[in-house]
Structure formats: C-alpha cells, structure tokens
PAZALUM-232250 format. One record per residue (C-alpha): residue number from 1; residue in one letter; z, x, y. Coordinates in steps of 0.05 Angstrom, whole numbers. Example, Ala and Ser with C-alpha at 12.3 -4.5 7.8 and 13.67 -1.06 7.14 Angstrom:
REM residues 2
<pt num="1" residu="A" w="156" u="246" v="-90"/>
<pt num="2" residu="S" w="143" u="273" v="-21"/>
This chain:
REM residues 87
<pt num="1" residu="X" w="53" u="6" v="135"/>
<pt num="2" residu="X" w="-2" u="3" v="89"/>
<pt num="3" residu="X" w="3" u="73" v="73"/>
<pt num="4" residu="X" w="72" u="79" v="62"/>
<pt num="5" residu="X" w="70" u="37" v="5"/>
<pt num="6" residu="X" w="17" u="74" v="-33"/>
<pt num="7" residu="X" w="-51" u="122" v="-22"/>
<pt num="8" residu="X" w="-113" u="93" v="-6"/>
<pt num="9" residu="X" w="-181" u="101" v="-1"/>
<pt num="10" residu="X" w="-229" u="95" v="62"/>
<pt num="11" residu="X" w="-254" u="21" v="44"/>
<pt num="12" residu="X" w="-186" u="-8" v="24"/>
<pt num="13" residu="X" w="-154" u="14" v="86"/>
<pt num="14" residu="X" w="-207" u="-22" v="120"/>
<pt num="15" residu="X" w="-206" u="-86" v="76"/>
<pt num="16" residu="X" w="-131" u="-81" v="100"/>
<pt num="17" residu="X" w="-130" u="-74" v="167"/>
<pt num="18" residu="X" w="-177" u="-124" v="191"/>
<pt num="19" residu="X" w="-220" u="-129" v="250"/>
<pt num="20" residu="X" w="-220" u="-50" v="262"/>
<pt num="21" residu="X" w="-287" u="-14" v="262"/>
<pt num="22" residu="X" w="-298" u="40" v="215"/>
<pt num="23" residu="X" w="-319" u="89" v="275"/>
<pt num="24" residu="X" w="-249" u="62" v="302"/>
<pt num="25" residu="X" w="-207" u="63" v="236"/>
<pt num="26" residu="X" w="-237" u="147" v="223"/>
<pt num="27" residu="X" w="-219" u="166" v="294"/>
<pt num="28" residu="X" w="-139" u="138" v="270"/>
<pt num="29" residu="X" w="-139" u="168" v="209"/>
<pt num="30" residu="X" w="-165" u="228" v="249"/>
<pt num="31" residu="X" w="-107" u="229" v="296"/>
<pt num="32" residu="X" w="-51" u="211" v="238"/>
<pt num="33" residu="X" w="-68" u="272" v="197"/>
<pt num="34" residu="X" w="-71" u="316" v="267"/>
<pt num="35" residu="X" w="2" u="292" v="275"/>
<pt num="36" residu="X" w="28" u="300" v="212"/>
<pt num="37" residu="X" w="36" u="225" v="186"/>
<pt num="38" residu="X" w="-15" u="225" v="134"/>
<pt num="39" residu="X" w="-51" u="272" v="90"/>
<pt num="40" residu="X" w="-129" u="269" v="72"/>
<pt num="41" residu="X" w="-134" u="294" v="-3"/>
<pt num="42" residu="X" w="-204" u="298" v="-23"/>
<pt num="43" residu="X" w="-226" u="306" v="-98"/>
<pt num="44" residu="X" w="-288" u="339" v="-127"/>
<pt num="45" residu="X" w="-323" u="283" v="-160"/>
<pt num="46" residu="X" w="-385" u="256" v="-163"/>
<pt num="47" residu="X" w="-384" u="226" v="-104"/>
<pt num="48" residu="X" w="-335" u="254" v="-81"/>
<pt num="49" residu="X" w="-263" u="208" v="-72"/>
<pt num="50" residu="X" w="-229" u="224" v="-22"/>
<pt num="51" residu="X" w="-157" u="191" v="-17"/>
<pt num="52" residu="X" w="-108" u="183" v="47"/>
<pt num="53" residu="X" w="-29" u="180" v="37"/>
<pt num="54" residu="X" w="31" u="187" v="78"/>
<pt num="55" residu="X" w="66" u="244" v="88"/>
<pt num="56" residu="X" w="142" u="252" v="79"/>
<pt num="57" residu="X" w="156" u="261" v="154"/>
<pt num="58" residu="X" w="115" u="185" v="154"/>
<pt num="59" residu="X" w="156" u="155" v="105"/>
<pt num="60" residu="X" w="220" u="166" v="151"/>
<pt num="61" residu="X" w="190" u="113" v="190"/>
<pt num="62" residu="X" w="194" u="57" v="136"/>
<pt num="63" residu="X" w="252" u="23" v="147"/>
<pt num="64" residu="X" w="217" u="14" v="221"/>
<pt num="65" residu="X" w="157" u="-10" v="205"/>
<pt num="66" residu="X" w="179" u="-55" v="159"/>
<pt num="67" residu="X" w="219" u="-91" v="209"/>
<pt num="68" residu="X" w="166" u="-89" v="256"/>
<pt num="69" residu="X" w="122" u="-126" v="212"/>
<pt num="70" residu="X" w="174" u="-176" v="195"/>
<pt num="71" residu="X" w="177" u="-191" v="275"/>
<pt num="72" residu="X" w="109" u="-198" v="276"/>
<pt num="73" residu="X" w="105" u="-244" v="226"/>
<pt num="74" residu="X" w="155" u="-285" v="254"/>
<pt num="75" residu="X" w="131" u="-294" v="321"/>
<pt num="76" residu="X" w="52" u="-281" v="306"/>
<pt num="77" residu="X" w="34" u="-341" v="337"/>
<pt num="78" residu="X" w="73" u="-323" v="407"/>
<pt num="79" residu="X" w="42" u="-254" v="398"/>
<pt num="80" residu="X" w="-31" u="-281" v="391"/>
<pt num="81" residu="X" w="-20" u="-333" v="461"/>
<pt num="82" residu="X" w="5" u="-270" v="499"/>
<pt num="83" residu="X" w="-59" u="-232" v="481"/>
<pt num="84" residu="X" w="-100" u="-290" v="498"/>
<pt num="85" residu="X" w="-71" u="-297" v="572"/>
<pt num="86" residu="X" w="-76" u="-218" v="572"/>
<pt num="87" residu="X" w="-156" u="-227" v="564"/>
C-alpha cells in the first residue's frame, strides 16, 4: 500500500514497513518489479537516487489493499494473539 500512494526511496520504504530486514525488504522489491507491480527508476546523480513506484497494473489493486488494511487495523490485536499461538 505504501507504494500506491506515492514513489519512494530505499530507506523510506524501510522506515515504513517496520521490522523487515533490508536483505529481506531488496529480495521483495526484487520480486515486485519481476512481476510487474512496481518499477525501479534510477537517476544519475551524485549518488545516485534511485526511486521505486507502482506500476499501473499495481494500482488496480488499491481499492483491495485498502480494505485489507482497514481489516487489519480493526482486528490487529486478534491478528497479533493468532501469530503468537502460531509460534
């Protein structure tokens, strides 16, 4: 969801999505822009910025994940005892 509401950069996905590893979050990324939901834009400055952004074929999905973080909000607390007893 992050993405769908505007581009970002490495270290504020990160900053967003906590508790993910940077090894972890690059191997997502990774597998998002294989499949077509995001695109990696990199631009020639010094150092070099690269930026990430969804893709059109991505933002067909926001409607869905915006409902599927409203859920989660709603019930986070369920969510977080059922990963507990999961452990």
């Amino acid at each position: 969801l992050s993405l769908v509401q505007s581009s970002k950069r490495f270290n504020e996905i990160q900053q967003e999505v906590k508790g993910i590893s940077a090894k972890v979050l690059a191997k997502e990324l990774k597998d998002l822009e294989l499949n077509d939901f995001i695109e990696r834009k990199v631009f020639p400055t010094t150092p070099v910025t690269i930026i990430y952004e969804a893709t059109e074929y991505s933002r067909t999905l926001k409607k869905v994940l915006s409902e599927l973080s409203a859920w989660g909000e709603q019930h986070r607390e369920k969510v977080k005892q059922s990963m507990r007893q999961q452990s």
